[in-house]
N, C-alpha and C positions, 0 to 999 in steps of 0.2 A: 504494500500500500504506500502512495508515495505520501509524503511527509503533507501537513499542512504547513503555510507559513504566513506572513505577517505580511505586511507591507516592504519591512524590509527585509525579507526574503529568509526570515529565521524563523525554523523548525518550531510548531506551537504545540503543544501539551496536547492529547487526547486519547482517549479510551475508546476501544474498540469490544462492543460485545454481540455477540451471536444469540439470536432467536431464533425459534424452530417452529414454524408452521404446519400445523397436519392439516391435511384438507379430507372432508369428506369423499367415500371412496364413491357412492353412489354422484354426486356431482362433476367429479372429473371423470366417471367413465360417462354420462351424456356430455359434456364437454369434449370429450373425444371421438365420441360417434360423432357431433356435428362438425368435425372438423377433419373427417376420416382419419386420421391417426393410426398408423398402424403402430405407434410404441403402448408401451406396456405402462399400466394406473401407476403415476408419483404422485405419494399422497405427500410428499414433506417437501420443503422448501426452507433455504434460510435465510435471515436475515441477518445482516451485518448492521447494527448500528453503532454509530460513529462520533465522540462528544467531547468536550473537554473534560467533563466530571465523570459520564458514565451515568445509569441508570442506577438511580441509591432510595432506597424507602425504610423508613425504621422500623417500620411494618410491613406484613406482608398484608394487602389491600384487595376484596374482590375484583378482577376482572370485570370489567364492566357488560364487555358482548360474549364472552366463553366462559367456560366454566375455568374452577381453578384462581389461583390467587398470582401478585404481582413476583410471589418469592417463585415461581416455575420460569424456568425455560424456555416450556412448550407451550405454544398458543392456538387454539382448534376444540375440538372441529369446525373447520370451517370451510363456507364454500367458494371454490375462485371464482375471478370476478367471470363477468359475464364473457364469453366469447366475441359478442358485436361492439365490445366496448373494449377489448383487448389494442391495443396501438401494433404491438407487436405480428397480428392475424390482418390486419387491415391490410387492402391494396389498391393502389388509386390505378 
């Protein structure tokens, strides 16, 4: 990862932590049918986030849309976003 930095060009402080998204299996296997896909169901996905301090809670706090608390990892189930809204699937 290449370094953040400042204005003047010096290396700034930051924490790097990993989230883990499950996706529901039923969801991405219609999301696959409508996109023909021949690969096989990924239900995980990760997420890199990127901060100066890092993600810190003195408690661990419900989840607001998932089940599970702020002190996990893993965040899910849940479903990917839509297919016609994907940027990635679009083609002009």
């Amino acid at each position: 990862m290449k370094p953040f930095v400042n204005g003047e060009g010096r290396s700034l402080k930051r924490v790097k932590q990993t989230l883990s998204v499950h996706y529901e299996e039923k969801s991405v296997t219609d999301r696959r049918e409508a996109s023909s896909s021949p690969l096989s169901v990924w239900q995980m996905e990760s997420v890199h986030f990127v901060s100066a301090e890092g993600i810190q809670s003195e408690t661990a706090k419900p989840r607001l849309h998932f089940g599970g608390t702020t002190a996990g990892s893993l965040i899910g189930p849940a479903a990917p976003s839509n297919l016609a809204d994907s940027e990635h699937d679009k083609t002009d």
